[in-house]
C-alpha angles and dihedrals in degrees: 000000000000122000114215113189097209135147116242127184123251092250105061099053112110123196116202121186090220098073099023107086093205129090096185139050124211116224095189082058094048083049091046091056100047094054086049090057100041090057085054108272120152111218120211109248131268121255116240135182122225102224128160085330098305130107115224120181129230099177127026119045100133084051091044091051102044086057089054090046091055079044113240125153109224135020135203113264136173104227117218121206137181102042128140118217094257085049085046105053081035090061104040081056092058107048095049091049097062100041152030112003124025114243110246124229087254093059094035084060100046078049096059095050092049086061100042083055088057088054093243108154122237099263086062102040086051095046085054102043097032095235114125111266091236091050099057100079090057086044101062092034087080143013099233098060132128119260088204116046097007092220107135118263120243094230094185084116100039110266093320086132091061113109118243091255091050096038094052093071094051116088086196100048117118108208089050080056109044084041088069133090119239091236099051080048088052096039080053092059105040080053084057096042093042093050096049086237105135110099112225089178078076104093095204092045090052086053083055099048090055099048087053093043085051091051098050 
């Protein structure tokens, strides 16, 4: 594998799905990180892939986003050449694991899958996704499982069995909310309001925005 520092523009970035191991982006991150940038921070750079001339990136989204939010046209990258699919996938697994946010079950699983695809045995699979090699067939049996223990999770009272690790990555997930203050809720929601960043094309969150707007 050979490593290349070079400065690419915004545009020709390219996100697959098939190499990033996340299937959700966190807007509160990308905020986190432009605010970062704009007191001065320098953020590491992002990790991208040279593939059939494009550049698709494997780590660093939020970072690549918040750059795009505060407007700027290129970033910093390392450039990786010489991967194979299965080396690709294997190494954007890799660098999100062991930094910035944590995967949710939902990705770990998808994650698990992905691997199982590449023909990779359980022992590997688990030293690479940190879930117990003998846990990994229950995991991926089911959605509401357990990253951690991969014992299957009682959801008589909505996900309150999840462990924290597991429960920060679920919107829907009782015991995250009701972890949360109302005011970091509210300061959430005047982020999303300021930057412009809600998507009323989105017919559900426009049904949101008027019930709120009812109740106010």
């Amino acid at each position: 594998m050979k490593i290349q520092k070079k400065t690419i523009k915004l545009k020709d970035l390219v996100f697959d799905n098939n190499f990033y191991p996340r299937a959700t982006r966190d807007w509160m991150k990308v905020y986190d990180y432009m605010t970062s940038i704009e007191a001065g921070v320098k953020m590491p750079p992002i990790t991208v892939i040279l593939r059939k001339d494009k550049y698709l990136v494997i780590d660093g989204w939020h970072r690549s986003e918040a750059v795009r939010k505060l407007k700027h046209k290129s970033i910093k990258t390392e450039v990786l050449k010489g991967l194979s699919d299965k080396q690709i996938f294997i190494e954007a697994v890799k660098r999100n694991i062991t930094h910035g946010q944590p995967f949710s079950p939902y990705d770990k699983r998808n994650i698990v899958i992905k691997l199982q695809e590449f023909k990779f045995n359980p022992i590997e699979i688990s030293n690479i996704v940190h879930i117990p090699a003998t846990k990994l067939t229950r995991f991926i049996s089911s959605n509401l499982v357990s990253s951690m223990t991969g014992e299957s999770i009682v959801t008589k009272s909505p996900l309150d069995n999840l462990t924290e690790q597991d429960s920060v990555k679920n919107i829907g997930d009782q015991k995250y909310i009701q972890a949360m203050s109302q005011l970091s809720l509210l300061n959430q929601i005047l982020v999303l309001l300021r930057n412009k960043w809600i998507n009323k094309s989105n017919k559900q969150v426009k049904v949101r925005l008027k019930q709120i707007k009812k109740l106010l």
